[in-house]
DRENMAR-491284 format. One record per residue (C-alpha): x, y, z negated; residue number from 1; residue in one letter. Coordinates in Angstrom, 1 decimal, decimal comma. Each point is the difference from the previous one (the first is absolute). Layout:
BEGIN
<rec px="X" py="Y" pz="Z" num="NUM" residuo="a"/>
...
This chain:
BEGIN
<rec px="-3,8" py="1,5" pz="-25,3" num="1" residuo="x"/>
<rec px="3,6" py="0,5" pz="0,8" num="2" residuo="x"/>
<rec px="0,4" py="0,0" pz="3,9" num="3" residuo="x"/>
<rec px="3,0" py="0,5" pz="2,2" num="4" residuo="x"/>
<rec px="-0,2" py="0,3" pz="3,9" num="5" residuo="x"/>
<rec px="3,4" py="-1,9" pz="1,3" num="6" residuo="x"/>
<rec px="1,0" py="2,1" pz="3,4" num="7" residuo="x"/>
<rec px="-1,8" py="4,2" pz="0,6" num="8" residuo="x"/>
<rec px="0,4" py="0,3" pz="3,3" num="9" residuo="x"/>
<rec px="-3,5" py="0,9" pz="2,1" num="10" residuo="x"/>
<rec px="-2,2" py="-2,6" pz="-1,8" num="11" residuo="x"/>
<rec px="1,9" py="-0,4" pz="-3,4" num="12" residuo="x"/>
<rec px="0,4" py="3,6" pz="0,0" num="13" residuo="x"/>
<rec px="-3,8" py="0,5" pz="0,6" num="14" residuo="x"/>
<rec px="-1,0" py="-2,3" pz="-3,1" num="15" residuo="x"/>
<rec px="2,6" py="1,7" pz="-2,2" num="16" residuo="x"/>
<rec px="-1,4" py="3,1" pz="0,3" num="17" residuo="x"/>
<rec px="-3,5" py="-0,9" pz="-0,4" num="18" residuo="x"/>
<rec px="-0,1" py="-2,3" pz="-2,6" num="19" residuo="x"/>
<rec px="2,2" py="2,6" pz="-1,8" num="20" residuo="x"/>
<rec px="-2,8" py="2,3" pz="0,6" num="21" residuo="x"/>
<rec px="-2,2" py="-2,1" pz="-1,8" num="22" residuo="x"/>
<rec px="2,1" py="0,1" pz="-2,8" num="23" residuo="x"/>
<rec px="1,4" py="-3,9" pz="-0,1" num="24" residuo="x"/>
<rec px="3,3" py="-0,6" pz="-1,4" num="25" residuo="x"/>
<rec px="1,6" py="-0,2" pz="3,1" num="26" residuo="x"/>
<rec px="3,5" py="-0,3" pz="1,2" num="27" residuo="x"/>
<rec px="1,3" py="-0,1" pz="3,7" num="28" residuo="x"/>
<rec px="3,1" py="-2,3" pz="0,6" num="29" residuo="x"/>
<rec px="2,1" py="2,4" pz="2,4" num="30" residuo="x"/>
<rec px="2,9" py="0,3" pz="2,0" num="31" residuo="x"/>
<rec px="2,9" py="1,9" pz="-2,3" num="32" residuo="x"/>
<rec px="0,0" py="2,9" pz="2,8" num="33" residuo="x"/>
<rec px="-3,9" py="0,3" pz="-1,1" num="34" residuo="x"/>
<rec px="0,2" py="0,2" pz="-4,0" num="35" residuo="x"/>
<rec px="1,5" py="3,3" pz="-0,2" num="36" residuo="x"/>
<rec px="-2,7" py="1,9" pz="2,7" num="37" residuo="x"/>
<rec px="-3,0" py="-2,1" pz="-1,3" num="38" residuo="x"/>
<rec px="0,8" py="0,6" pz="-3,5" num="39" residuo="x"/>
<rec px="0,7" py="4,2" pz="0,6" num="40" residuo="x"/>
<rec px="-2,2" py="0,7" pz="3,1" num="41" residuo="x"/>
<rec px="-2,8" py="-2,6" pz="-0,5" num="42" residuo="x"/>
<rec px="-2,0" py="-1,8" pz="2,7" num="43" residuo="x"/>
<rec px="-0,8" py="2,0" pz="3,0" num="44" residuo="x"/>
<rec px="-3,7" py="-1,5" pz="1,4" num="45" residuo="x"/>
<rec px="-1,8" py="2,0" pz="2,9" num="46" residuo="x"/>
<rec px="-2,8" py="-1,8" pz="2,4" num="47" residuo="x"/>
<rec px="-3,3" py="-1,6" pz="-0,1" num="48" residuo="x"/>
<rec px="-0,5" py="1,3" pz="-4,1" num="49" residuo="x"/>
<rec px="1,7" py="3,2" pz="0,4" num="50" residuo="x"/>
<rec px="3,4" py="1,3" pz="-1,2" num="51" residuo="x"/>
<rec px="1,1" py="-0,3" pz="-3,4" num="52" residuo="x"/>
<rec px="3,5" py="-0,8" pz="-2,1" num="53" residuo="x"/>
<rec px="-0,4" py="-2,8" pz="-2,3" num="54" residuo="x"/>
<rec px="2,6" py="-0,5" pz="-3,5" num="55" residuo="x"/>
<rec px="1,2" py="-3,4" pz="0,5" num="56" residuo="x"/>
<rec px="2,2" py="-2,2" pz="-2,0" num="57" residuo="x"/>
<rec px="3,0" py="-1,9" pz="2,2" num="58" residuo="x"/>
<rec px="2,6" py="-1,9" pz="-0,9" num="59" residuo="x"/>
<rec px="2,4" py="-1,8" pz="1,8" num="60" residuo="x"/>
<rec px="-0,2" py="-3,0" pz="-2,0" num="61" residuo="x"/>
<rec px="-2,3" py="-1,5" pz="-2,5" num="62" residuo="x"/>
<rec px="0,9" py="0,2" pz="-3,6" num="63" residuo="x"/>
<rec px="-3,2" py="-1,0" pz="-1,6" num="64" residuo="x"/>
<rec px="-2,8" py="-2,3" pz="0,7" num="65" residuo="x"/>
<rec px="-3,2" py="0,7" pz="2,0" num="66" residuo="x"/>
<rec px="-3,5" py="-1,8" pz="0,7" num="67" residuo="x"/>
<rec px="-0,1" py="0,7" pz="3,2" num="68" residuo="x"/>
<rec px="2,4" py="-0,3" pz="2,9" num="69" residuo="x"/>
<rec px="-1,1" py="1,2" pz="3,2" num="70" residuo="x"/>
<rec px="2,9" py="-0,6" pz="2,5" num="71" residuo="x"/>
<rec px="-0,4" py="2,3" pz="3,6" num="72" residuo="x"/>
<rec px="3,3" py="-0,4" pz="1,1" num="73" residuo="x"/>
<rec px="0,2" py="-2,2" pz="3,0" num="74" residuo="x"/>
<rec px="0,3" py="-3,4" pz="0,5" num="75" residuo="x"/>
<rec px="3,9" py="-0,5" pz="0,5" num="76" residuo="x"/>
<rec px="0,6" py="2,4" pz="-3,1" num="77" residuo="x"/>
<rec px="-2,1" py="-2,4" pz="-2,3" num="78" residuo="x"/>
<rec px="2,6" py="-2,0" pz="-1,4" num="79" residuo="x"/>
<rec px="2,6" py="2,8" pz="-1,2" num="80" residuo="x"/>
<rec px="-2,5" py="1,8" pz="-1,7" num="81" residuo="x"/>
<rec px="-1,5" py="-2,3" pz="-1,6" num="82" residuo="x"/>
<rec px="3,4" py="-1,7" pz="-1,2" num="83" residuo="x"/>
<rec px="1,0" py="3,9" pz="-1,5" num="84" residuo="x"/>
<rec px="-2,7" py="0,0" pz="-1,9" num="85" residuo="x"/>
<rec px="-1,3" py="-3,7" pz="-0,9" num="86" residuo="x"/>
<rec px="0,4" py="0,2" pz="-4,1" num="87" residuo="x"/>
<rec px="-2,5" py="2,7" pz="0,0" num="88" residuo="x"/>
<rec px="-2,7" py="-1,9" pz="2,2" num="89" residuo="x"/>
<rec px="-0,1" py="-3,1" pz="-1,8" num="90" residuo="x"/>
<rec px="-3,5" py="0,5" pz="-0,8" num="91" residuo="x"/>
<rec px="-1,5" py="2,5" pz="2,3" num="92" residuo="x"/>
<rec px="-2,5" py="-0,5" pz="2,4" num="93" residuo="x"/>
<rec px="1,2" py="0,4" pz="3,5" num="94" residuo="x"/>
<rec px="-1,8" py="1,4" pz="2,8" num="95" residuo="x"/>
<rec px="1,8" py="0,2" pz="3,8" num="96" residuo="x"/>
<rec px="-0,9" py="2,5" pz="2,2" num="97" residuo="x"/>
<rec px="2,1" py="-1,0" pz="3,0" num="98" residuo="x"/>
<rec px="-1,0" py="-0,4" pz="3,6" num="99" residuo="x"/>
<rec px="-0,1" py="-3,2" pz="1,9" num="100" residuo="x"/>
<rec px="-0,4" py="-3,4" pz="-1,9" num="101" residuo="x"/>
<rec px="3,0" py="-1,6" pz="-1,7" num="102" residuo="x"/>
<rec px="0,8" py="2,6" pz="-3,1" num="103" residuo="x"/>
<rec px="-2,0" py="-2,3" pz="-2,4" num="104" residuo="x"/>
<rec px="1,9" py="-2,8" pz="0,7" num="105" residuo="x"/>
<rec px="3,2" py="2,1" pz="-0,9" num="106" residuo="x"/>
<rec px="-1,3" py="0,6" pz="-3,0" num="107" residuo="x"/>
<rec px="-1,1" py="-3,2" pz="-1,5" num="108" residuo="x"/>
<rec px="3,1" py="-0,8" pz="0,3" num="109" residuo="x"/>
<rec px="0,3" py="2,7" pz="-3,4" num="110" residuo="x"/>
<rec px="-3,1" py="-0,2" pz="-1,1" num="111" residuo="x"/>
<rec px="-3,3" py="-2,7" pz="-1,1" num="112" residuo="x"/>
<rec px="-2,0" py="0,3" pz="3,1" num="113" residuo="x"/>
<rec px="-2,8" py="0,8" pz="-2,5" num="114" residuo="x"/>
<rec px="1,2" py="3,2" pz="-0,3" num="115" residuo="x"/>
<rec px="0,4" py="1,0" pz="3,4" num="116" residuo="x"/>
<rec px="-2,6" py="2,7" pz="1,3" num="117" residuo="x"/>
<rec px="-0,6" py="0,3" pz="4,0" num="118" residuo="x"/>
<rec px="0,0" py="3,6" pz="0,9" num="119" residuo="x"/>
<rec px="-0,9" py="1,6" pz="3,0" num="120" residuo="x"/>
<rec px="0,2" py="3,6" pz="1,1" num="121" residuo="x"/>
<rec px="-2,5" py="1,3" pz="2,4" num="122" residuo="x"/>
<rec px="2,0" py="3,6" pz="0,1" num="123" residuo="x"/>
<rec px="2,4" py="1,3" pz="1,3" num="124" residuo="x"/>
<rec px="3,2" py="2,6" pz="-1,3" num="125" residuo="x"/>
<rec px="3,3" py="1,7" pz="1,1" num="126" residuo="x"/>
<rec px="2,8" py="-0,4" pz="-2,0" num="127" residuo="x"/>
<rec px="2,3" py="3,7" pz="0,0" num="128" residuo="x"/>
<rec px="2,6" py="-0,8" pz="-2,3" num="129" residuo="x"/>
<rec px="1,4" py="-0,2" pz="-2,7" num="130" residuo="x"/>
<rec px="-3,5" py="1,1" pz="-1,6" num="131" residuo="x"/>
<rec px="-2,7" py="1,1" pz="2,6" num="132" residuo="x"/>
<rec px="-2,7" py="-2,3" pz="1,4" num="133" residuo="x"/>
<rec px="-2,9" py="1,1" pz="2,5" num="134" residuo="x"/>
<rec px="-3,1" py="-1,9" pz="-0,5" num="135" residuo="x"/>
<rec px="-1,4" py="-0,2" pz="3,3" num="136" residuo="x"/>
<rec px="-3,2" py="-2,4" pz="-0,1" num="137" residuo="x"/>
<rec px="-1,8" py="-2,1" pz="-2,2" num="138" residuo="x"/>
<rec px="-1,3" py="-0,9" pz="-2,9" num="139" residuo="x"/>
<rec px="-0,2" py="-3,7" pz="-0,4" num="140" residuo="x"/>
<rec px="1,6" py="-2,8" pz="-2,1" num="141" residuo="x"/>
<rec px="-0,7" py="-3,5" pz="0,4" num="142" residuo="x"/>
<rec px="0,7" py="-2,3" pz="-2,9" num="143" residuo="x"/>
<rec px="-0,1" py="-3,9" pz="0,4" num="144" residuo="x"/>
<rec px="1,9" py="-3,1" pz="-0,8" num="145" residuo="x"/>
<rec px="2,0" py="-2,5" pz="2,4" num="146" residuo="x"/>
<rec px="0,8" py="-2,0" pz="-2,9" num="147" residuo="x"/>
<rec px="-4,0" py="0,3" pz="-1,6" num="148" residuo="x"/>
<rec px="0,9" py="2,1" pz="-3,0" num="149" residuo="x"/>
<rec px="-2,3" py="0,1" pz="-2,7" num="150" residuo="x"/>
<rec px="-2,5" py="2,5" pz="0,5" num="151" residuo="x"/>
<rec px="0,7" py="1,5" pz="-3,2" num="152" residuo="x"/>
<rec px="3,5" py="1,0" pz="1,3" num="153" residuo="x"/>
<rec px="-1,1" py="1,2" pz="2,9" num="154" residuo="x"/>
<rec px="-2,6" py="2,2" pz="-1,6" num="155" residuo="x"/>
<rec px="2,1" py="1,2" pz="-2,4" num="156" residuo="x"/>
<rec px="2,6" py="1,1" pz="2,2" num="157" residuo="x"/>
<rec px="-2,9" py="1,8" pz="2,0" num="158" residuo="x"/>
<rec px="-1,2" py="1,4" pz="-3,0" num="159" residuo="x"/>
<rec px="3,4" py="1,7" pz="-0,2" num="160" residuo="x"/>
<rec px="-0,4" py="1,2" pz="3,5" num="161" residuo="x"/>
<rec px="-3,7" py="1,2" pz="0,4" num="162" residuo="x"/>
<rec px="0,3" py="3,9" pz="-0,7" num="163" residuo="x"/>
<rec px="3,1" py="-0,4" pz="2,3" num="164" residuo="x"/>
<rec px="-1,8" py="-1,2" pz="2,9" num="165" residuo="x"/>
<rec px="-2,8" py="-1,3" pz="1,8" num="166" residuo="x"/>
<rec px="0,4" py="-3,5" pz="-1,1" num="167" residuo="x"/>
<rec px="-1,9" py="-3,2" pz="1,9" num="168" residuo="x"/>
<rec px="0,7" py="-3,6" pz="-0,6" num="169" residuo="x"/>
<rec px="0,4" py="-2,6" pz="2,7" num="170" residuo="x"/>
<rec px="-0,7" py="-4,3" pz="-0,8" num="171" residuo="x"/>
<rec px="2,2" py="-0,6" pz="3,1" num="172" residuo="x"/>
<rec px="2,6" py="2,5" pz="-0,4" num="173" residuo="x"/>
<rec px="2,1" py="-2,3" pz="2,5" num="174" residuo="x"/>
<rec px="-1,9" py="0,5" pz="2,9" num="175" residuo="x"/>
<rec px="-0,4" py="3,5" pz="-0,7" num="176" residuo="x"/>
<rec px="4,1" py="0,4" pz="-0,4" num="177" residuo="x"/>
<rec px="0,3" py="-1,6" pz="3,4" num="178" residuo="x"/>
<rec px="-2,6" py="2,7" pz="1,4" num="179" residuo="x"/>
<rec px="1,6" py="2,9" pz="-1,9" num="180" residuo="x"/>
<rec px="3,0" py="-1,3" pz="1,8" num="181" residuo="x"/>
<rec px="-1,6" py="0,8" pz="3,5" num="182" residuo="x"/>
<rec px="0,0" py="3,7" pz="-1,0" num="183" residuo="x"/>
<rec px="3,6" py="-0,4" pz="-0,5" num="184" residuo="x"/>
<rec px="0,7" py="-1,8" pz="2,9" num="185" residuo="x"/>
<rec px="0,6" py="3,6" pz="2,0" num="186" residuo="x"/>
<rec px="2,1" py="1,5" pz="-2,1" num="187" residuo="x"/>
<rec px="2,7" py="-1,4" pz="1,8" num="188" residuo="x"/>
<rec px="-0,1" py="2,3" pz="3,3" num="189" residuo="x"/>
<rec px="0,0" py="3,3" pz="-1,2" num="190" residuo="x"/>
<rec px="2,9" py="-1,7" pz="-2,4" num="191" residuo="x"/>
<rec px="1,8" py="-0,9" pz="3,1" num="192" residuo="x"/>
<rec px="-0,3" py="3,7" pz="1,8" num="193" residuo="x"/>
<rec px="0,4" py="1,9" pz="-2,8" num="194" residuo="x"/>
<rec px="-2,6" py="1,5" pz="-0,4" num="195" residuo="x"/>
<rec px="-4,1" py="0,7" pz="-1,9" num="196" residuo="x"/>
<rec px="-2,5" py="-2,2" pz="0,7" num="197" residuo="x"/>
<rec px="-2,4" py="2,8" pz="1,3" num="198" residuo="x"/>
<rec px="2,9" py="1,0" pz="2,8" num="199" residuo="x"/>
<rec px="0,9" py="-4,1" pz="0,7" num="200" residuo="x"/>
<rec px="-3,6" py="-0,7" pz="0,7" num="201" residuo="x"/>
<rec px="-1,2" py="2,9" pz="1,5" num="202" residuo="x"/>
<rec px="1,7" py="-1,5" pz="3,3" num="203" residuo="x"/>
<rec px="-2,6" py="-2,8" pz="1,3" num="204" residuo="x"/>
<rec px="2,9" py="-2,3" pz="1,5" num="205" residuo="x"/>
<rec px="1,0" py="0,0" pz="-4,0" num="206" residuo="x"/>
<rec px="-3,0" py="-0,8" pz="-0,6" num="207" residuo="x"/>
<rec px="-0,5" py="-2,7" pz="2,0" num="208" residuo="x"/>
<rec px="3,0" py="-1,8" pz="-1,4" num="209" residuo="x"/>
<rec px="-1,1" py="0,3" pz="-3,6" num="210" residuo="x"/>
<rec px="-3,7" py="-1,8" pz="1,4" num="211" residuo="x"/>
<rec px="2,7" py="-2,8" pz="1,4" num="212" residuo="x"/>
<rec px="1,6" py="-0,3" pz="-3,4" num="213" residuo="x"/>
<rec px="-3,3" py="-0,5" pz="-1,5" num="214" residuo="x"/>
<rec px="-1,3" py="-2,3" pz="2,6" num="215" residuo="x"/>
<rec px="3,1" py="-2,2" pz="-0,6" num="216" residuo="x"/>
<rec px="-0,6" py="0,1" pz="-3,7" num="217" residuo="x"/>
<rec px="-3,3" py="-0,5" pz="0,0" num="218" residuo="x"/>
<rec px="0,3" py="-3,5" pz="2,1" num="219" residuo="x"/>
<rec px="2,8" py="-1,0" pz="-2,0" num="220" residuo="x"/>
<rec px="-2,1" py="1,2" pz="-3,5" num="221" residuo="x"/>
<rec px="-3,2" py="-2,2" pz="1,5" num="222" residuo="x"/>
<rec px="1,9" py="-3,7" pz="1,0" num="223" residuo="x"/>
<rec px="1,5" py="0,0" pz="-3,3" num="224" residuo="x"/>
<rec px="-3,0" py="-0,4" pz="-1,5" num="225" residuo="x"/>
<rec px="0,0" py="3,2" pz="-1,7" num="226" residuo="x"/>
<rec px="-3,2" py="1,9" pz="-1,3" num="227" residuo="x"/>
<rec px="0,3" py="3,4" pz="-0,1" num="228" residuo="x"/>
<rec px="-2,2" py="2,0" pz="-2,6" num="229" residuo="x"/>
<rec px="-1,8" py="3,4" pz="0,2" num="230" residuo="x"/>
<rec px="1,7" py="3,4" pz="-1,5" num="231" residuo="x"/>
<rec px="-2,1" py="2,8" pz="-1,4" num="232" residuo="x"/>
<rec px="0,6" py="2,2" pz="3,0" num="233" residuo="x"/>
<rec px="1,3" py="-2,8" pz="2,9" num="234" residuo="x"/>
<rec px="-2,3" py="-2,6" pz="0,5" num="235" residuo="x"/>
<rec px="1,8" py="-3,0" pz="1,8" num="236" residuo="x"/>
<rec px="-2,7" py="0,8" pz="2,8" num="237" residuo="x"/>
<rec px="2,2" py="2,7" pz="0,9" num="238" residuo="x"/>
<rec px="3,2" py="-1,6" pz="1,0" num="239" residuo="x"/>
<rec px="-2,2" py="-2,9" pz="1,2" num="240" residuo="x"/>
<rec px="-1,8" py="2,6" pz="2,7" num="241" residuo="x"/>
<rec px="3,3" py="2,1" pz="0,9" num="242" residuo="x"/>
<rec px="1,7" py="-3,3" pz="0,6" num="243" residuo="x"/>
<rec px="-3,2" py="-1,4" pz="2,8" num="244" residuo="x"/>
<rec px="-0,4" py="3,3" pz="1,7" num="245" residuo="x"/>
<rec px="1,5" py="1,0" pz="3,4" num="246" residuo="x"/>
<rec px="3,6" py="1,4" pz="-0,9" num="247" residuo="x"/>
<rec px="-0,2" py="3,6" pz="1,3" num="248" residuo="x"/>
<rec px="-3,4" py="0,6" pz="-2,0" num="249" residuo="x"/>
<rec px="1,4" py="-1,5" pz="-3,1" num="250" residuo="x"/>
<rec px="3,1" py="1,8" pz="0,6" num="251" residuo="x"/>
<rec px="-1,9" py="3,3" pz="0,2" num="252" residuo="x"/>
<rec px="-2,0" py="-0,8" pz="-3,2" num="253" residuo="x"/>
<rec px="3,1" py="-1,1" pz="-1,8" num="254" residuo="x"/>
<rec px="1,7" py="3,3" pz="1,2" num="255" residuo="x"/>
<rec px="-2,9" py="2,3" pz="-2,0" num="256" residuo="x"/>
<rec px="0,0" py="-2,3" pz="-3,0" num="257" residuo="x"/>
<rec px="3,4" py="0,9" pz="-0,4" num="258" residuo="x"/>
<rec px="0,0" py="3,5" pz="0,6" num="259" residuo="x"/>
<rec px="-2,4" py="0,8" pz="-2,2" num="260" residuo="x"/>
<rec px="1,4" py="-1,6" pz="-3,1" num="261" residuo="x"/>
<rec px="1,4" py="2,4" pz="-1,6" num="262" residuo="x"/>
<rec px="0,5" py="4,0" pz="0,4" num="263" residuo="x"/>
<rec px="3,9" py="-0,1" pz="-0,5" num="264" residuo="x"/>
<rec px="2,2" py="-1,8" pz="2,1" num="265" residuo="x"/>
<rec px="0,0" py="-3,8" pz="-1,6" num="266" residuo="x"/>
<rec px="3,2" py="-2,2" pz="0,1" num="267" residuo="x"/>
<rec px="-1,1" py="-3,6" pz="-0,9" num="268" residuo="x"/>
<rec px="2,3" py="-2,0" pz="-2,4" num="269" residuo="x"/>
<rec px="2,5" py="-1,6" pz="2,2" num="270" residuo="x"/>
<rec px="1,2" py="3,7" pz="1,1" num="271" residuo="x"/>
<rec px="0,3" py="1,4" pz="-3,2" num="272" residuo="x"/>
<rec px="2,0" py="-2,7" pz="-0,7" num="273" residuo="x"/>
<rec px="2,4" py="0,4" pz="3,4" num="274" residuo="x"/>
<rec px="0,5" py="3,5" pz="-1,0" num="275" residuo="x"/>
<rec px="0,9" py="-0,4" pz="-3,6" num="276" residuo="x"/>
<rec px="2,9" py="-2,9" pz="1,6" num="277" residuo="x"/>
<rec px="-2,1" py="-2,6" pz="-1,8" num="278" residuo="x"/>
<rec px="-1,2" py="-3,6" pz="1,2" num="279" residuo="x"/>
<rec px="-3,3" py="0,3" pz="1,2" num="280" residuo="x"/>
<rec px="-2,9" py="-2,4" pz="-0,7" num="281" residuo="x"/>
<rec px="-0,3" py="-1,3" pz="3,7" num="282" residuo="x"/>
<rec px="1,4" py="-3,4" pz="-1,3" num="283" residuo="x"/>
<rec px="-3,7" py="0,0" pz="-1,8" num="284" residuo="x"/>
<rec px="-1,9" py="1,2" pz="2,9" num="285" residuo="x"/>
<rec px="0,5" py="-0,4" pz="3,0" num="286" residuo="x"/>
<rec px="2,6" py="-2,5" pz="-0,7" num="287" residuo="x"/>
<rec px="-2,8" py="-2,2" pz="-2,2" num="288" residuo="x"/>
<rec px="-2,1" py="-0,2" pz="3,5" num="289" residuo="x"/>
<rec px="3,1" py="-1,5" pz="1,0" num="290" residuo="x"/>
<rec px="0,7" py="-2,7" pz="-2,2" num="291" residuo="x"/>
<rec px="-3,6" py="-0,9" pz="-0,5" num="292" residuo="x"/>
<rec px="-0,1" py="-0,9" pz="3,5" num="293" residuo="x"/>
<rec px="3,3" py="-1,8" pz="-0,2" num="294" residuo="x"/>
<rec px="-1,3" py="-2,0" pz="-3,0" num="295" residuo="x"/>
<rec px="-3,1" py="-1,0" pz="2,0" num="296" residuo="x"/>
<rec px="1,9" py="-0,5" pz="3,2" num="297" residuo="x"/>
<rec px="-1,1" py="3,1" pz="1,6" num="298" residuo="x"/>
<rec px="1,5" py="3,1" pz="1,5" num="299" residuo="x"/>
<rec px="-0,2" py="3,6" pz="-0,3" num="300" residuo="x"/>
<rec px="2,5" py="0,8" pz="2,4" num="301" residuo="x"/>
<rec px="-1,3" py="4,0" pz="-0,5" num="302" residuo="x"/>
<rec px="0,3" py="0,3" pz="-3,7" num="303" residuo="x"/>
<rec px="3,4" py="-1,9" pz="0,1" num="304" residuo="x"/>
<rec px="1,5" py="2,5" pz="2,8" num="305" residuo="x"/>
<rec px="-1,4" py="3,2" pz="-2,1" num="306" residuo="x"/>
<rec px="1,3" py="-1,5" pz="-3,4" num="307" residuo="x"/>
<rec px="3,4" py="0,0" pz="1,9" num="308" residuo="x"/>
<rec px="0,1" py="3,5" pz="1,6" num="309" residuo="x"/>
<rec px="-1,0" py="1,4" pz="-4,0" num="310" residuo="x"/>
<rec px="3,1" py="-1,9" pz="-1,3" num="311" residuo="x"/>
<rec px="1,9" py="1,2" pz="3,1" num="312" residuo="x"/>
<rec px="-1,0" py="3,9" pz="-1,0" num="313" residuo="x"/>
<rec px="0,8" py="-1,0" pz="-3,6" num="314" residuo="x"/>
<rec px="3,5" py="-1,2" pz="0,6" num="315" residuo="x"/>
<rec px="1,0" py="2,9" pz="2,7" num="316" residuo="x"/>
<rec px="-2,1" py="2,8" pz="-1,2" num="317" residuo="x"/>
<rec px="-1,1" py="0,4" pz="3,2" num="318" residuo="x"/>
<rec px="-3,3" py="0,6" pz="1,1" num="319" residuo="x"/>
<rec px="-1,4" py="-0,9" pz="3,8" num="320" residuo="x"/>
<rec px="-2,0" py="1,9" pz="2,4" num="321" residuo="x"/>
<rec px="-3,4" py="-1,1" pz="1,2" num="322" residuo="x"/>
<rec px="1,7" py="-1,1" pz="3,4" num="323" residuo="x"/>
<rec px="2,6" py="-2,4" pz="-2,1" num="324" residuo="x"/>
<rec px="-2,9" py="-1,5" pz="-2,1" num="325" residuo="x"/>
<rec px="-2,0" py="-0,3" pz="2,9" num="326" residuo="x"/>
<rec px="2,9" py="-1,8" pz="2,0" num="327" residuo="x"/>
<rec px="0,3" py="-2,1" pz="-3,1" num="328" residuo="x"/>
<rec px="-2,9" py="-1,0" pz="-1,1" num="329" residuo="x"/>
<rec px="-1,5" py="-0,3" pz="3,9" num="330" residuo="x"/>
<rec px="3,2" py="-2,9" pz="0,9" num="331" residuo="x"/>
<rec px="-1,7" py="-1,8" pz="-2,9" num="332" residuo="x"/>
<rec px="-3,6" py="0,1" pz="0,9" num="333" residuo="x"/>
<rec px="1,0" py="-1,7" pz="3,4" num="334" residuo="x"/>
């Protein structure tokens, strides 16, 4: 199998390096300030499996065909990389790795929806450019269908994947995106100040506002008739309990959660997007809370005030203090 991963950033870059390692003709689609590093240097991978330097193919551009197109850029990015490199993925399978809900729809726009793989990532990684990624937590890949793929293509693009990671399969890979996009539902604050998630949440006011986020969401999530789905290592019990319980206790429990996910500092996606002067993924967030509430004539007048402060940051390149965001986001809660 020929396989190419569209976008190595943090996730992309974590599945070009090991599927490389498991010696699949692999190529990573790359930025042109990449190639050059990638192709003399090598992958740089240090975390949860150790350190190691991985030979990896990248190219900025497609040039022949592959079997297997996994796309981990985000959302917004979809349909440029996909149009640079369409003649080659004609007949490739397609799996999407992006957070939130709607990169699927993007591309069945390209491709048979029989084709189209759901992935999640239960991990998490640092991108250090151009060719440096920390793996920080996790192990877990979810594979699934919002279209009902064949089985056979899912399991064949798993059985591509399997020495890779630790793979699980979902039947309602919907619901379990949706949940999946609770844990991606804070990245937003620490995106906002600036700073790791461990330092953002250590403060229990911080806290607090990220169990408000997810209270809001969750309302929102449950009158629109959604059903979320278990994940390997977040049952939906979890944000279900954090979002009943007194504030300051779920605060405090949210606060240790987040502290102890990873040994070095972690910077969640949105961030690492801010600071590279790229669009963030907020618009698929925090921002789908938002318009799945305006779609069913609710409100999430919390996720829609956050959403705004990220594309505030991203526009000025200007972070806020605690005391600003707090200003902000407590005018709104009123």
């Amino acid at each position: 199998m020929k396989a190419a991963i569209l976008g190595c950033g943090a996730i992309g870059g974590l599945f070009l390096g090991y599927l490389s390692k498991q010696g699949i003709d692999v190529r990573g689609v790359v930025r042109d300030y990449q190639v050059s590093s990638l192709k003399e240097q090598g992958l740089f991978i240090e975390g949860v499996r150790g350190k190691e330097i991985f030979k990896v193919n990248a190219v900025s551009c497609l040039r022949e065909k592959v079997d297997l197109a996994v796309f981990a850029v985000k959302t917004g990015d979809l349909p440029r990389i996909i149009e640079d490199n369409l003649e080659y993925l004609k007949e490739a399978k397609i799996l999407a790795v992006q957070n939130g809900v709607k990169s699927e729809d993007t591309l069945n726009k390209y491709f048979l929806a029989e084709r189209i793989v759901s992935g999640i990532v239960m991990f998490g990684a640092t991108f250090y450019p151009p060719n440096k990624v920390v793996h920080n937590f996790g192990e877990d890949l979810i594979l699934g269908s919002v279209f009902s793929s064949s089985d056979s293509v899912i399991q064949e693009v798993g059985g591509a994947l399997v020495k890779a990671f630790n793979l699980k399969f979902s039947g309602n890979i919907k619901g379990a995106k949706y949940l999946k996009l609770f844990i991606n539902l804070n990245n937003c604050i620490p995106a906002v100040l600036g700073v790791s998630m461990q330092e953002a949440f250590s403060d229990l006011e911080l806290a607090k506002l990220a169990v408000k986020l997810n209270r809001e969401a969750y309302r929102v999530v449950k009158m629109s008739g959604i059903e979320l789905e278990d994940l390997p290592s977040y049952p939906k019990k979890r944000i279900e309990d954090l979002v009943s319980l007194d504030i300051g206790f779920a605060a405090s429990i949210f606060s240790k959660v987040m502290g102890s996910l990873s040994k070095e500092p972690l910077y969640g996606s949105i961030l690492q997007s801010i600071k590279r002067k790229k669009p963030s993924e907020i618009d698929y967030i925090n921002g789908e809370i938002v318009s799945l509430a305006k779609r069913n004539n609710l409100d999430a007048p919390l996720n829609r005030k956050i959403t705004e402060l990220v594309h505030r940051v991203e526009s000025s390149g200007k972070f806020l203090g605690k005391d600003e965001l707090s200003a902000e986001m407590d005018a709104r809660d009123k």
